[in-house]
C-alpha positions as CSV (number, residue, x, y, z in Angstrom):
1,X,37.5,-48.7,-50.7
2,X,40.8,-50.3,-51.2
3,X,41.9,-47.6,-53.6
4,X,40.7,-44.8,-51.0
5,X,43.0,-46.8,-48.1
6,X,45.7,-47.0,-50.6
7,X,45.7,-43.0,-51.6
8,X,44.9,-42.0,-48.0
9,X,48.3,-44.2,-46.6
10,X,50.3,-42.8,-49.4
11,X,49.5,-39.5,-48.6
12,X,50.3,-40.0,-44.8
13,X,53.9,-42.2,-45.9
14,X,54.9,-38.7,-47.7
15,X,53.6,-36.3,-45.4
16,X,55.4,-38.3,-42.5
17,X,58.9,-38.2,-44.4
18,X,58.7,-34.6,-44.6
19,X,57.7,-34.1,-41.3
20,X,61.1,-35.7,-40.6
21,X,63.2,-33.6,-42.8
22,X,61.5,-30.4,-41.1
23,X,62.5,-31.9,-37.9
24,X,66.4,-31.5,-39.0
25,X,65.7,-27.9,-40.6
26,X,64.4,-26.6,-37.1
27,X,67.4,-28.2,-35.8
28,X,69.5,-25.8,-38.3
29,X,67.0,-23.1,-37.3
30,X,67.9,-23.4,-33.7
31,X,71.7,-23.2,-34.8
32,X,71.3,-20.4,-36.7
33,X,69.2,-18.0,-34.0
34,X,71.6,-19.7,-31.7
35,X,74.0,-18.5,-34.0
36,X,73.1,-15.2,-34.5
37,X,72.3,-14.4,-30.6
38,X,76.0,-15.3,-30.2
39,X,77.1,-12.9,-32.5
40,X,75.1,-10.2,-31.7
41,X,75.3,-10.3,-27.9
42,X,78.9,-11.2,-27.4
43,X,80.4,-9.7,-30.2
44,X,77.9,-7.0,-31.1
45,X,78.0,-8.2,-34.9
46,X,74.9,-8.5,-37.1
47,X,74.2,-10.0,-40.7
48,X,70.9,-9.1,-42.4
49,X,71.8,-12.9,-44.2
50,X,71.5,-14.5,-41.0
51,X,68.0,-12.8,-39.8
52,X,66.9,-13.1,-42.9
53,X,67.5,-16.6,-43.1
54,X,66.7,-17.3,-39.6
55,X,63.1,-16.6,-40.8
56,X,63.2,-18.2,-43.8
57,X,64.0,-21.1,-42.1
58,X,61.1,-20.3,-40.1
59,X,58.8,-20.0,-43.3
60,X,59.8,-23.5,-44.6
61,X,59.4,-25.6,-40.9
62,X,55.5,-24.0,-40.9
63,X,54.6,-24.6,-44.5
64,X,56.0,-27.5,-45.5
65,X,55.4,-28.7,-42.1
66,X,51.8,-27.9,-42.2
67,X,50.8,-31.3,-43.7
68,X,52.6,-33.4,-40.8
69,X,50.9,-31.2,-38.0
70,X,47.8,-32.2,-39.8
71,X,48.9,-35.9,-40.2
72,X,49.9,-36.1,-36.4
73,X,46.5,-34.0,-34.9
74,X,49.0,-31.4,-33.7
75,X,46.8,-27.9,-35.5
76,X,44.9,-26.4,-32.8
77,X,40.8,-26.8,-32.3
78,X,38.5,-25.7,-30.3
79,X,37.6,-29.1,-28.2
80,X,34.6,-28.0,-26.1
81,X,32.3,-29.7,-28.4
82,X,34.4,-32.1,-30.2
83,X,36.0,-33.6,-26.8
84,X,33.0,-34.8,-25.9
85,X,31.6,-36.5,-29.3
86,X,32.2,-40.2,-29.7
87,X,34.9,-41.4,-32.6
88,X,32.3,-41.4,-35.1
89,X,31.1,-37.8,-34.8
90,X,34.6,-37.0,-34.4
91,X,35.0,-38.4,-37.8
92,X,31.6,-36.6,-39.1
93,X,33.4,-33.4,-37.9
94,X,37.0,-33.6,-39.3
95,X,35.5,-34.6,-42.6
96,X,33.1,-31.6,-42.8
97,X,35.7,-29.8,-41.4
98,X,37.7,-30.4,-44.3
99,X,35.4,-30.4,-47.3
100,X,33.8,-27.1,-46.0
101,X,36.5,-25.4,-44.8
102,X,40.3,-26.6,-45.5
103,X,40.0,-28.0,-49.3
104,X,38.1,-24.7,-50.5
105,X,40.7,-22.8,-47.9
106,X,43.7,-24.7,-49.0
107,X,42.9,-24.0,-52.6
108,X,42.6,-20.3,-52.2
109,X,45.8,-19.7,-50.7
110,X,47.2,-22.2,-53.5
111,X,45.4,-20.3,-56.8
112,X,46.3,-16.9,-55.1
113,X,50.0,-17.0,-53.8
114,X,50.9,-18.9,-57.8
115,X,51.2,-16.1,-59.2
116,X,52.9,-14.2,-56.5
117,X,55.5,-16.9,-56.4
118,X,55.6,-17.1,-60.2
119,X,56.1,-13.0,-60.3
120,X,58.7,-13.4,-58.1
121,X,60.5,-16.4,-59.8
122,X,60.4,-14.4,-63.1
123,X,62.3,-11.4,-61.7
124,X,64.8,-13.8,-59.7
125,X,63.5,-11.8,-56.7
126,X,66.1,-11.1,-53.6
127,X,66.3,-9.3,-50.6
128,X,66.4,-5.7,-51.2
129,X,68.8,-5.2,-48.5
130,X,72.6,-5.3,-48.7
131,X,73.7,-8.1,-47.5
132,X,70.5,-10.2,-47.9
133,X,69.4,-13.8,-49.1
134,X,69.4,-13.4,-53.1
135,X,66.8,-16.4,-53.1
136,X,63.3,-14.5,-51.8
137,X,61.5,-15.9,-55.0
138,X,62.0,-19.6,-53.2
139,X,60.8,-18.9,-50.0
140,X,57.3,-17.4,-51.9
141,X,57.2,-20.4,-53.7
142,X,57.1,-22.5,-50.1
143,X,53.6,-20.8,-49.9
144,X,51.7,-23.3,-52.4
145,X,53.9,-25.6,-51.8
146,X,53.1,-25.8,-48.3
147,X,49.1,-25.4,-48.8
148,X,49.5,-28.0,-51.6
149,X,50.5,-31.0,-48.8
150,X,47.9,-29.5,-46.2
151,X,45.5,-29.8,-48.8
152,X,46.8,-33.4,-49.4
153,X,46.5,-34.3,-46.1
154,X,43.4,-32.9,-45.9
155,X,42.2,-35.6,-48.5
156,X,43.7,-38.2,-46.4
157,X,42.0,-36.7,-43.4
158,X,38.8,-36.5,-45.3
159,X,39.1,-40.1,-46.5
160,X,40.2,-41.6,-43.3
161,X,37.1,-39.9,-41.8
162,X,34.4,-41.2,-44.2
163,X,36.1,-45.0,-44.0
164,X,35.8,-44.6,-40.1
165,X,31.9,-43.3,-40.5
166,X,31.4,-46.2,-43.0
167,X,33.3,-49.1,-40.5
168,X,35.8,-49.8,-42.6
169,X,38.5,-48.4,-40.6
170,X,38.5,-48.6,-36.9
171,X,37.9,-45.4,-35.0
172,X,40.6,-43.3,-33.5
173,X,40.8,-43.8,-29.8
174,X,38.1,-47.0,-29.7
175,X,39.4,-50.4,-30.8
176,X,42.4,-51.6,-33.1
């Protein structure tokens, strides 16, 4: 059980720094609509580097964020049911949850979207616009990326879960 705690804190430590450094790269993303709003509304100037980067930007805060939703209970659920259930069924839930649904969902998008970001990295991929990002390959390479740390903290989820069904860990929202 130790080793389980161990993994399952590990995977919330890294999951929780890079849920900080998406914090600063909305920051930039603000900037840079802010940026491009600017330009386009006062000085009726337009770059198709700056949209597309704006939601490239955009790409990068939801995947690679993805994990630290996860890690903070920020993803959105239906609560009628799950509201109402004490911490333990709330744990029988989220670890159902996620060996039924997100580890076999998760791995999907992760086996499909590799070769689309390897095709892509192979060809050095850009924007087929004048003007655009000549980087698109790294943005599709975000996508397992991304689904690889949901899927991570998914694991952590799942193991938290089964340690709070077992009493080894306290349950969320009743005692320590």
């Amino acid at each position: 059980m130790k080793i389980l705690t161990t993994l399952a804190r590990g995977i919330d430590t890294i999951n929780e720094w890079i849920g900080r450094g998406v914090a600063w790269v909305s920051l930039g993303l603000v900037l840079v609509v802010f940026g491009d709003v600017v330009m386009r509304y006062l000085f009726n100037i337009s770059f198709v580097f700056t949209q597309e980067l704006e939601w490239h930007l955009f790409a990068f805060v939801f995947l690679i964020g993805a994990g630290y939703t996860l890690l903070k209970d920020g993803h959105v659920r239906v609560d009628i049911i799950y509201q109402r259930l004490s911490g333990k069924g709330r744990a029988w839930i989220n670890l159902v949850g996620v060996l039924i649904f997100l580890i076999p969902g998760c791995l999907l998008v992760i086996l499909t979207s590799w070769n689309f970001a390897q095709n892509s990295y192979s060809m050095m991929e850009g924007s087929p616009d004048p003007g655009g990002i000549p980087y698109r390959y790294v943005v599709k390479g975000l996508i397992p990326v991304g689904f690889g740390l949901l899927l991570l903290q998914g694991l952590s989820l799942g193991i938290h879960s089964l340690l709070q069904i077992l009493g080894v860990e306290p349950v969320n929202g009743e005692g320590a």
